[in-house]
C-alpha positions in Angstrom: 1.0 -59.5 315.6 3.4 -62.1 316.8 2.1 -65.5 314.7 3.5 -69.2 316.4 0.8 -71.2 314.2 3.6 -72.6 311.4 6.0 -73.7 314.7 6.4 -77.1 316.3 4.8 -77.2 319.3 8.1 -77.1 321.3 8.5 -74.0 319.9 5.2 -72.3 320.4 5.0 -69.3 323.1 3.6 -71.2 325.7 3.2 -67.4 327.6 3.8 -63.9 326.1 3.6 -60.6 326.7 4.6 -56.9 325.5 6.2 -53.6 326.5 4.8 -50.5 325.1 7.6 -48.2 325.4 9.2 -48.5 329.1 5.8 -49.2 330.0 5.0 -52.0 332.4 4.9 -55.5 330.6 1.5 -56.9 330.3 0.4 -60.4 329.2 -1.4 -61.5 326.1 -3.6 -64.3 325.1 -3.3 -65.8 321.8 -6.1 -67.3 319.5 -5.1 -70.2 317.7 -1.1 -69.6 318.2 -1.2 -65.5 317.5 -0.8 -62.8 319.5 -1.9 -59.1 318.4 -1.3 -56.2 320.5 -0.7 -52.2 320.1 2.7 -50.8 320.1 1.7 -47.0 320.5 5.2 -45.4 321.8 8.0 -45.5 319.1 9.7 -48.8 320.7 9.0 -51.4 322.4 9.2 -55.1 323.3 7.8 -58.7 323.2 8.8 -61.7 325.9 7.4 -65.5 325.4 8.5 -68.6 327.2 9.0 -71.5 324.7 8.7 -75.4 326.5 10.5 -78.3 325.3 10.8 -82.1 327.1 12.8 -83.1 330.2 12.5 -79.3 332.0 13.6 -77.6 329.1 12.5 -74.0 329.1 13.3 -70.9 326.8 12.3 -67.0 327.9 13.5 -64.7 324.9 13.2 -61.0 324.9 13.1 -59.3 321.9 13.5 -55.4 321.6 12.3 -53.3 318.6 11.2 -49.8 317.1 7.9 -49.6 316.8 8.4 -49.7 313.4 9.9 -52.8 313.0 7.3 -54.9 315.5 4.1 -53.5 313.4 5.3 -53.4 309.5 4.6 -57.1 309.5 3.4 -60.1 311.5 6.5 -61.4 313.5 7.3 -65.2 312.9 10.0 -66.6 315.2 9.9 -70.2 313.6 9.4 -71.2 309.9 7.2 -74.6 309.4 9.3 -77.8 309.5 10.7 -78.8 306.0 8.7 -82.0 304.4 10.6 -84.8 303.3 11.6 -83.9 299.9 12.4 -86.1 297.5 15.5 -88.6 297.1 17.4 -88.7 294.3 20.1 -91.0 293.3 23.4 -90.9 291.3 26.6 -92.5 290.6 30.2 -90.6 291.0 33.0 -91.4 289.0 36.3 -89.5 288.0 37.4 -90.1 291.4 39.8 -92.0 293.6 41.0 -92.8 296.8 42.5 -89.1 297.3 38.9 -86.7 296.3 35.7 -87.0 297.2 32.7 -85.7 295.5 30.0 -83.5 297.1 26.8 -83.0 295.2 23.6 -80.7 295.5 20.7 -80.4 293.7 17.7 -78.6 295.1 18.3 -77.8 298.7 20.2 -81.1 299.6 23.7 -82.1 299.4 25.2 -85.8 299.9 28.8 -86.6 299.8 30.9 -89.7 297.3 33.6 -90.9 297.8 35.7 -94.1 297.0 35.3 -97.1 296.8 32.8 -97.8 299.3 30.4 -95.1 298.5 30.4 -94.0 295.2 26.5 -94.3 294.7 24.9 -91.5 296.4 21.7 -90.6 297.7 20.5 -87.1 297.8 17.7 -86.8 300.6 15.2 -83.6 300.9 15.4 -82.4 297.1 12.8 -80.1 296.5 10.0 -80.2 293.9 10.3 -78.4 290.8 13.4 -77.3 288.4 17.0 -76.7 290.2 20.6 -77.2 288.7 22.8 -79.8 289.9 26.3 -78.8 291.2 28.6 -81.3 291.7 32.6 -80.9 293.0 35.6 -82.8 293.0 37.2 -82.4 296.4 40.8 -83.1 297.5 43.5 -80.7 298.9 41.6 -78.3 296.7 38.3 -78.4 294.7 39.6 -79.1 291.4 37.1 -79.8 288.7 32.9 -79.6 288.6 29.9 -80.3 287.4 26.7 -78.4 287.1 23.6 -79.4 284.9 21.3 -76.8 284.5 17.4 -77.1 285.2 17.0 -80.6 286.4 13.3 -82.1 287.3 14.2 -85.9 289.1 11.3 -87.8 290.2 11.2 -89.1 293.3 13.7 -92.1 293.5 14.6 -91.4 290.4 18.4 -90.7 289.2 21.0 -88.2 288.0 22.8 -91.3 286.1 26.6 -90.6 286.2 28.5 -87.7 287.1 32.1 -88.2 285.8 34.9 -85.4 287.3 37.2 -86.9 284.6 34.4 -86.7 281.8 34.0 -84.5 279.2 31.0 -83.2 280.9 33.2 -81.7 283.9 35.3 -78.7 284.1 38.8 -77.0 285.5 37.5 -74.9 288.7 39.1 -71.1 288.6 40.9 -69.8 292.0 41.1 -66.6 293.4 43.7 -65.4 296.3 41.4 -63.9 299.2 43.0 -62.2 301.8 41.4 -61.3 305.3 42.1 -58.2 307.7 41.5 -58.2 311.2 42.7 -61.7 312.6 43.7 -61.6 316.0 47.3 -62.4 317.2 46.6 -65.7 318.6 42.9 -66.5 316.6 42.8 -69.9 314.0 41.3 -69.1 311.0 39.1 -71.0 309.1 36.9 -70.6 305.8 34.3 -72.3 303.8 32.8 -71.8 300.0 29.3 -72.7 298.7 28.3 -72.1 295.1 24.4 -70.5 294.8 22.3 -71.1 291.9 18.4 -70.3 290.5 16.5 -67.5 291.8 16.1 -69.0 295.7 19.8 -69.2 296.0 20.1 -73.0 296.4 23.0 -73.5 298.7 25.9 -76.2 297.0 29.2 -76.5 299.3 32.4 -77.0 297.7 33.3 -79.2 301.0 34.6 -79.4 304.6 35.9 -76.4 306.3 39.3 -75.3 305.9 41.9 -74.7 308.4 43.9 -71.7 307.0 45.6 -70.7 310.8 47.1 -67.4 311.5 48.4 -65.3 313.5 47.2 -61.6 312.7 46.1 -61.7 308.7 45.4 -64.4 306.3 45.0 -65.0 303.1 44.1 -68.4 300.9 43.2 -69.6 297.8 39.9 -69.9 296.7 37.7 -72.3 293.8 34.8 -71.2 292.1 33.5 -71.7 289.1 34.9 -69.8 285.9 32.3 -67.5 284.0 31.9 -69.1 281.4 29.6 -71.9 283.1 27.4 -69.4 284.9 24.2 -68.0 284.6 23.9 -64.5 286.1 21.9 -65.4 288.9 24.8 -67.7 289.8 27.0 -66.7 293.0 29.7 -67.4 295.3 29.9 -67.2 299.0 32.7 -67.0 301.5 32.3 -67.9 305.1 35.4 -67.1 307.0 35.5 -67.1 311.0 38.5 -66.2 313.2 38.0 -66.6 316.8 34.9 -65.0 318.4 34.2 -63.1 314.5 32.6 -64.4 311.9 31.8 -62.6 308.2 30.3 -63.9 305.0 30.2 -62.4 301.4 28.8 -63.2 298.1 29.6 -62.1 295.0 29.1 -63.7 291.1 32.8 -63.8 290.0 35.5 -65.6 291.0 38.1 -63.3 291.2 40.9 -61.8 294.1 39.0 -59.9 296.8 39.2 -58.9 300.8 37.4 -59.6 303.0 37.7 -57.7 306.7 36.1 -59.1 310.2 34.3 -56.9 312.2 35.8 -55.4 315.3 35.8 -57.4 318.6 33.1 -57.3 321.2 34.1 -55.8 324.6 33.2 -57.6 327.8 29.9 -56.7 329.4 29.7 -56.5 333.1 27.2 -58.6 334.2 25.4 -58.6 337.2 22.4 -60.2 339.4 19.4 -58.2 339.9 18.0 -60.0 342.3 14.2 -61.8 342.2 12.8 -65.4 342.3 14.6 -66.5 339.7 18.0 -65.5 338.0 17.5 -62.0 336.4 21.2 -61.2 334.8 22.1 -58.1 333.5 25.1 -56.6 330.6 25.8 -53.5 330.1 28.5 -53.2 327.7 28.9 -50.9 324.4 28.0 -52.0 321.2 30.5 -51.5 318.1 29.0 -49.1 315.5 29.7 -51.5 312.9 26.4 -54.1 314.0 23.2 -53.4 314.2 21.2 -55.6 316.4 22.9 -57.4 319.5 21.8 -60.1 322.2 22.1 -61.2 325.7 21.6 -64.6 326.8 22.5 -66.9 330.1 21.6 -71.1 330.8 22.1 -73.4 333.8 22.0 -76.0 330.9 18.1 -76.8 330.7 16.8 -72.7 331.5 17.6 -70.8 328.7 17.4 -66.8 328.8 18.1 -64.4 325.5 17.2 -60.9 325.0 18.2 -58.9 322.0 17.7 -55.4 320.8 18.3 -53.3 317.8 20.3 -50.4 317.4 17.2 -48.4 316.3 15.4 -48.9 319.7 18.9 -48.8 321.8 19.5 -45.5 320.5 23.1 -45.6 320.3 26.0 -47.5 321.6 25.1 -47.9 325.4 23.4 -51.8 326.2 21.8 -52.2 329.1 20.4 -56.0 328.6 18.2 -57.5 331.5 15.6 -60.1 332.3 12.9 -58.2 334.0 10.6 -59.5 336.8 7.5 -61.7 334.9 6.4 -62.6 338.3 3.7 -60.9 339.2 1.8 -61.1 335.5 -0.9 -63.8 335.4 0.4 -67.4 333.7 4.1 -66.8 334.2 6.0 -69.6 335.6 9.1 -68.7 337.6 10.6 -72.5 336.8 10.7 -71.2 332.8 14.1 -69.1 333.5 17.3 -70.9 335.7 16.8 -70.8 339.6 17.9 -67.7 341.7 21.0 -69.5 342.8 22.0 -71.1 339.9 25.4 -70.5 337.5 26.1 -71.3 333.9 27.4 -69.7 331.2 26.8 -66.1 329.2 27.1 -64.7 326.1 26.9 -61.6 324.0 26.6 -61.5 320.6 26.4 -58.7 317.6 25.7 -58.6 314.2 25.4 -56.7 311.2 22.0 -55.2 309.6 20.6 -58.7 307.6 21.7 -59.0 303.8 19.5 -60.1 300.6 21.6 -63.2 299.9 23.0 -64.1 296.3 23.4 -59.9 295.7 26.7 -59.0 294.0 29.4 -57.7 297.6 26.4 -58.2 300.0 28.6 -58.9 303.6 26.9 -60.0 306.8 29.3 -59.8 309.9 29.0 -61.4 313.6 30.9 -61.4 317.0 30.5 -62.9 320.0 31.7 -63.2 323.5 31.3 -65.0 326.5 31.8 -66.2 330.4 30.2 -67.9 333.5 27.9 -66.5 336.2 
């Protein structure tokens, strides 16, 4: 069951259909935005064209084990967020060399002096979150955090004060990262995580940390004694065409390693009334799902599979021919004769978030056509 009712209508499947095993493709009709049909062979695949405004058009491909397309209804799309509520506050403790960055419940706003040290927080969620608040120069120094906070709607924090005694020293750490390339930048970020959900609370911008071939930096969290245990850290750190991100609860000196390179696929036409492109390239035993995708700039084409239906390392990636099934519409992908640009992209098996050395790791690659 493949379930488009919580999307925004630019996002629905405006067609869709399925592939039992190698099987031809064959074309479904929803009720009420959901699509149910049987996967009998042990993979298989689903194909829906998505519309948007101006000529914008989406096809995306989606290959799977039959296990993974029938343990639960497939939603492509969560329901937009509601407004939240906004929350105000004051910053204080800093000058004309920090600015502040605060979060509290899903949103984050930024302070800074003198013109804007009253802040807004826009899309706070109901209910009870903690408050993180950092002070943000070359390095972020001190921070606050007030635990279990329930702001009305347009109502206010008060004063956060990164000179007061309510603030604290931030701890670092020395990361270091293997596997830069020679001639890759290097660049990181840090959030802090707090409550059960794992509400997000960046430190700040993202840091510039360059190269060449490893790289190593220093890193602010906060120290123990001002955390709860469902408290964590994250690192996002991306060199060149890799990316990888790690969470764990203590500050403390760690490495983290990129994942290995992508190689270049050969891609190639395979001919019908509209651009059907093809990669075959192998897939680095480190990820576990990888995708295919090609636009003119307004046609958009991605197809993805996971290692579990590949079978192992060979990916053979292409659009097939929709033409002759009822309701397709051969304007959805880019013309026959068009060119634009490609990509490939890999990843790691998904990670429960906010769990003590959980790592997610990505690569990409890319070209014209």
């Amino acid at each position: 069951t493949v379930d488009f009712s919580t999307c925004d209508v630019a996002d629905r499947a405006a067609w869709l259909a399925y592939q039992d095993g190698n099987g031809a493709w064959t074309k479904v009709t929803g009720v009420a935005n959901v699509y149910t049909f049987n996967i009998t062979s042990g993979k298989g695949g689903v194909a829906y064209a998505s519309l948007g405004t101006g000529g914008v058009s989406s096809v995306q491909v989606q290959y799977m084990t039959q296990a993974a397309l029938t343990a639960r209804t497939l939603t492509f799309c969560s329901p937009t967020p509601t407004g939240g509520k906004t929350v105000t506050g004051i910053a204080a403790g800093i000058d004309a060399s920090h600015e502040a960055y605060v979060s509290l419940g899903g949103g984050t706003t930024r302070a800074f002096f003198p013109s804007a040290l009253n802040f807004q927080i826009l899309g706070v969620k109901d209910g009870t979150h903690d408050l993180v608040g950092f002070r943000y120069g070359l390095e972020a120094d001190r921070a606050i955090i007030r635990r279990d906070q329930n702001i009305a709607d347009n109502g206010s924090v008060g004063t956060l004060d990164f000179a007061g005694a309510e603030s604290f020293a931030t701890v670092s750490a020395t990361i270091t990262v293997d596997g830069v390339g020679a001639n890759d930048p290097l660049y990181h970020n840090l959030s802090y995580h707090v409550s059960a959900t794992c509400e997000v609370a960046p430190y700040g911008p993202d840091f510039n940390i360059g190269g060449p071939g490893s790289g190593s930096f220093i890193a602010f969290g906060l120290p123990a004694a001002q955390q709860r245990a469902s408290d964590y850290h994250s690192i996002h750190v991306e060199s060149g065409s890799r990316s990888v991100t790690e969470y764990f609860h203590t500050m403390a000196a760690r490495t983290v390693t990129l994942g290995p390179l992508l190689p270049t696929p050969t891609v190639t036409s395979l001919g019908g009334p509209y651009q059907r492109l093809q990669a075959v390239y192998t897939l680095p035993a480190a990820y576990a799902v990888t995708a295919f995708g090609y636009d003119d700039g307004t046609k958009f084409v991605n197809l993805s599979a996971t290692s579990g239906y590949l079978g192992g390392a060979a990916v053979t990636l292409g659009l097939a021919d929709y033409s002759g099934l009822a309701g397709w519409d051969n304007n959805w992908a880019p013309p026959s004769t068009s060119s634009g640009h490609w990509n490939v992209s890999a990843a790691t098996s998904p990670v429960s978030v906010c769990t003590e050395n959980a790592s997610f790791k990505s690569a990409v690659a890319g070209g014209m056509y």
